[in-house]
N, C-alpha and C positions, 0 to 999 in steps of 0.2 A: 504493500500500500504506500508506502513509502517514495518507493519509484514512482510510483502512479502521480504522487504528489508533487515531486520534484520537478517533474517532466511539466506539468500543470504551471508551477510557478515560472519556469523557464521558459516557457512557452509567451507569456502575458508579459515577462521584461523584455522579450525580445520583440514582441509586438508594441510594447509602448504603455500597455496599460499601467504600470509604475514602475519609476526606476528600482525600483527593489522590494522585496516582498517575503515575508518570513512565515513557516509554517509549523505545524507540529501534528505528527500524527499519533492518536493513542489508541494502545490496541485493550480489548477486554479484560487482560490479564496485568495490566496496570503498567505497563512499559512504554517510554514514549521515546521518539525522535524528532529531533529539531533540525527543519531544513532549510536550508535560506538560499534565495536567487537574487541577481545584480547589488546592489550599492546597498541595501538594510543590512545591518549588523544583526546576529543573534540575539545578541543581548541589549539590543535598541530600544530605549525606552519611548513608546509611543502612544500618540493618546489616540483611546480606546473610546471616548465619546458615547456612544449608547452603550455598549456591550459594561459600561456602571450599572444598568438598571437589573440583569440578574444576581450581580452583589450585592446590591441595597435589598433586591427582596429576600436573597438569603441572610441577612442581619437582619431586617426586617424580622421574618420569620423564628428566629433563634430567640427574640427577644417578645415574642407570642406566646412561643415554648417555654421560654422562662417568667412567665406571668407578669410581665411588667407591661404589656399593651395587647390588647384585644381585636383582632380584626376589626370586628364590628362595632367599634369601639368610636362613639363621636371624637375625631379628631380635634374639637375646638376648646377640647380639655386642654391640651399643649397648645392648639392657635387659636388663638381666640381672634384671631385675624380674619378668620373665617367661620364662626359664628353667623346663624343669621341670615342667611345668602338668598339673594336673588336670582330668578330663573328668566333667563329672554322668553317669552312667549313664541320665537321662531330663533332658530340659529343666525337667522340674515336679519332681525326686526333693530329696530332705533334701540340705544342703550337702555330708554328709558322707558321703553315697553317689557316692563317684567313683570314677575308674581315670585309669591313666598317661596323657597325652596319646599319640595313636600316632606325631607327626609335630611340629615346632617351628613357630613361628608364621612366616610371612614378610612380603617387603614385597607378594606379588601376595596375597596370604592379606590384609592390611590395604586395599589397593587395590579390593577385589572385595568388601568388608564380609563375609568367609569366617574374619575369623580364630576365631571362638569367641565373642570377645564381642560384646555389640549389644542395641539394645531389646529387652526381654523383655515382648511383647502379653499374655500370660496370666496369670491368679495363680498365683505358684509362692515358694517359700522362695527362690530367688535373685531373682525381681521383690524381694520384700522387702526383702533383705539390702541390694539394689541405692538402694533408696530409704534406708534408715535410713544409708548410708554415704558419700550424696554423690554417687555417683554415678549414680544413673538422670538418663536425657534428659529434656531438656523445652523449653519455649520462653524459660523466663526462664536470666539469664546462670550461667556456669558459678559454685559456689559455694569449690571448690578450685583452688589453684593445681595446677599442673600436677604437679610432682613426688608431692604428697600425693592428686593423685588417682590416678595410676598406682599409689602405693603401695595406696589405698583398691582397684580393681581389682584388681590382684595378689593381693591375699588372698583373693580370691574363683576358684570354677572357672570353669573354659568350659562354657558352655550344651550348644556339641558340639563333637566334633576339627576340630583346624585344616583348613580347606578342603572342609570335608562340608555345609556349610549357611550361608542365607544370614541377616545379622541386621542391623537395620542401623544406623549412626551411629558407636560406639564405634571403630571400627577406625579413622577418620577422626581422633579425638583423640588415639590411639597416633601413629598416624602422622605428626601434627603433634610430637610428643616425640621419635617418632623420630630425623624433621630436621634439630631442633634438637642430636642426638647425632652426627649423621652431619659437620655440617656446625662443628659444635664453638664453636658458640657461639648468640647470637640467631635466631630460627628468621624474625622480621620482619626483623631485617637482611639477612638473608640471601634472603628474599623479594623485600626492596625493590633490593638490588645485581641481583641474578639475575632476575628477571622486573618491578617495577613501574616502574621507573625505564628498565629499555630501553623497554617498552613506552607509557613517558609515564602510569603511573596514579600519578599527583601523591598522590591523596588516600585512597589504601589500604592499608589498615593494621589493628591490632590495637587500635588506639584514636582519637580523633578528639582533635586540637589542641586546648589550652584556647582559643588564638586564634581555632580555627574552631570551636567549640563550638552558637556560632549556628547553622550549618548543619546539625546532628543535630536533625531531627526527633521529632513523640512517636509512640510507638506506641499501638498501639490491640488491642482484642476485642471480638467481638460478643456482649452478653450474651444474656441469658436471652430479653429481649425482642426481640432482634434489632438493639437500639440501640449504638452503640461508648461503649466504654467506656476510660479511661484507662490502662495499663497499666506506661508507661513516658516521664519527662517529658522534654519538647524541652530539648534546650544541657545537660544534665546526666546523674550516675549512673553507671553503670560504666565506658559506651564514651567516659567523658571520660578523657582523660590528667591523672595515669600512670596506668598498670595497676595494681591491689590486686596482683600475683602474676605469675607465669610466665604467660601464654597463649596459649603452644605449642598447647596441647591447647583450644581457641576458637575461636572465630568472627571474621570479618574485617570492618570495615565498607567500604564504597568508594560509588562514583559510578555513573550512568548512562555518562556517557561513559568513565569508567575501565573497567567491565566491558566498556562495551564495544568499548573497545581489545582488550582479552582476548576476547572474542567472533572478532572482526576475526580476531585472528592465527589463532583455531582455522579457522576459515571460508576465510582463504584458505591454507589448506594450511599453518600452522606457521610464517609466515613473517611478518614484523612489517616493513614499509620495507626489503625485500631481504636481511633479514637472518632467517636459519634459526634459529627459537626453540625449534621443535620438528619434530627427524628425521619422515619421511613415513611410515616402519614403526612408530613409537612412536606418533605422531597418530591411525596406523590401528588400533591396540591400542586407545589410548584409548576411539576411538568404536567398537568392535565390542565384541557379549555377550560376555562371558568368563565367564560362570554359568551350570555344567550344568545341564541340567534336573530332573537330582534334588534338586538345592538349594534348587528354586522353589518351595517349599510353599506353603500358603494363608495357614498361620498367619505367616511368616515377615515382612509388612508388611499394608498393610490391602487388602480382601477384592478380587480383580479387579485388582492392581497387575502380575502377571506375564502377563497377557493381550495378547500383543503389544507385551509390553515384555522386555529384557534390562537388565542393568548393563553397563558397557563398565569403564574406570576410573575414578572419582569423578564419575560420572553413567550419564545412566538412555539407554539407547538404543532406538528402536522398531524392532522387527523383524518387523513385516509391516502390509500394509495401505498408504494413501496417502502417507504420511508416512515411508517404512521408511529405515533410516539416519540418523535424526535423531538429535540425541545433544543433553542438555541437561539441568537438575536446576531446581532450586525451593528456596526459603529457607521458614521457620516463618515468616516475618513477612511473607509475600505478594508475592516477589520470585521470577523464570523468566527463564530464558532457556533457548535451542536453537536449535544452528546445523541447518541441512537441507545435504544434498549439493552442491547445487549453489553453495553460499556464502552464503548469504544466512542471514540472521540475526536474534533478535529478544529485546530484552532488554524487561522490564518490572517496575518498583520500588513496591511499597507497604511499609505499614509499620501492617498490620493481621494478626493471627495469623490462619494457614489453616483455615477452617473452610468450611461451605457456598457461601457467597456469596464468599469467595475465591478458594477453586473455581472459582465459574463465570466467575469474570474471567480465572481464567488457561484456562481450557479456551475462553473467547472468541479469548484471544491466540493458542493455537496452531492 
């Protein structure tokens, strides 16, 4: 599998898709290899962008298990920032056509990108509002710190009532605030005590060492022509330490072989060197749909994404077809992984934003 993999990366540097591209394959019986094609180092510290959001639900999750916070549990205990909430009576309607929330937001309501808010795909007065306030998503790094972005969200409605629809990314940044409320102080300390440090991910984190700077690669886009383009420079910029701000509400950078330690533990059942990282009923939440079907509109993510797919908790799981039971996500800057049933596993790092040709690398890998 190995070869299969190498050949794959080799393939997509020499074609253009990025200048270098690092992979890892894990097989069921808990052995891995690291293979890397053109100019990414091994041990290149890269940000991982989405591919946060199955970490935070497994700390999430740990800290369920450990009775300190309740799925369903009103989140407005820790934010009171969102308390109270208004609903748009249409997703595209004036800001100021709303009604009462029916329901408070929760932690499986954030877990399942259900709480209300999330990318808004269409022109609407809240797309807008969302842009002129700091907060709409995108590829480049977050502009507020965390506190003043929840505040900048709070003042805005929910798209729709908690748990009626799905939207996606926002509920992921709550969530990371949340954490950081629940857990009463650093929401990376508290990462790095509780999951990086059992699991040996040395080099994962919320920013990258001025010491290790070096190993932050640059990022890339394909422009117009289809040639990359610069976008973000090597050993510098935001993901150097310290942090401009709180980010709680961010993205993480890490490793090939740090994720995929984290890979490793989900693959073989929660369990990291003998030791239970995560319960087998929680693991099994994790990776199963939890998104009714009426949630799954068209508009809700791009065109053909709920076709044999679910969300489970802080990833995307396939439910039907060869592949059914996999569970795994993808980063904005051309980074996948997903574990399959049987244990085995596959992580893959670029550091070029997702567009066609990054695509078709990661749809090689899986």
């Amino acid at each position: 599998m190995t070869e299969q993999l190498s050949d794959i990366l080799e393939k997509h540097v020499a074609c253009g898709t990025a200048p270098g591209i690092v992979g890892v394959d894990g097989a069921p019986d808990g052995s891995i290899e690291v293979v890397a094609a053109g100019d990414l180092a091994p041990d290149a510290i890269v940000r991982i962008q989405s591919m946060t959001k199955p970490i935070l639900a497994v700390a999430t999750l740990r800290l369920v298990e450990h009775g300190r916070l309740g799925l369903d549990d009103p989140v407005d205990r820790w934010l009171p920032e969102l308390a109270d909430r208004s609903v748009l009576r249409a997703p595209d309607a004036p800001l100021d056509d709303v009604v009462p929330a029916e329901s408070p937001i929760t932690a499986r309501h954030l877990l399942t990108n259900m709480s209300g808010y999330g990318t808004i795909l269409t022109p609407s007065p809240l797309q807008e509002a969302m842009a002129a306030n700091g907060t709409e998503a995108g590829p480049w790094p977050v502009a507020l710190g965390a506190e003043e972005w929840l505040d900048a969200l709070a003042r805005l409605p929910l798209a729709f009532q908690p748990g009626s629809a799905w939207r996606y990314h926002h509920s992921f940044g709550i969530l990371g605030i949340l954490l950081s409320r629940v857990v009463g102080g650093s929401l990376e300390d508290h990462l790095r005590r509780d999951l990086f440090e059992p699991l040996g991910m040395v080099d994962t984190g919320y920013t990258v060492p001025v010491a290790q700077a070096h190993r932050l690669p640059a990022a890339y886009r394909h422009g117009a022509s289809g040639a990359l383009e610069l976008v973000q420079p090597a050993g510098s910029g935001f993901e150097v330490a310290p942090a401009p701000f709180d980010l709680s509400h961010s993205e993480l950078v890490s490793t090939a072989s740090d994720y995929a330690a984290f890979a490793r533990m989900l693959a073989a059942g929660g369990v990291h060197e003998g030791r239970m990282v995560l319960a087998p009923e929680w693991l099994e939440r994790l990776r199963t749909d939890q998104v009714p079907d009426a949630a799954k509109t068209e508009d809700s993510f791009f065109p053909g994404f709920w076709e044999g797919t679910g969300w489970g908790f802080g990833g995307a799981v396939v439910t039907r077809g060869e592949h059914v039971g996999r569970y795994g996500w993808s980063g904005g800057l051309g980074t996948d992984f997903f574990i399959d049933r049987d244990g085995a596993f596959r992580v893959v790092l670029a550091q070029v934003e997702i567009g066609d040709a990054v695509m078709g690398l990661l749809d090689d890998v899986q």
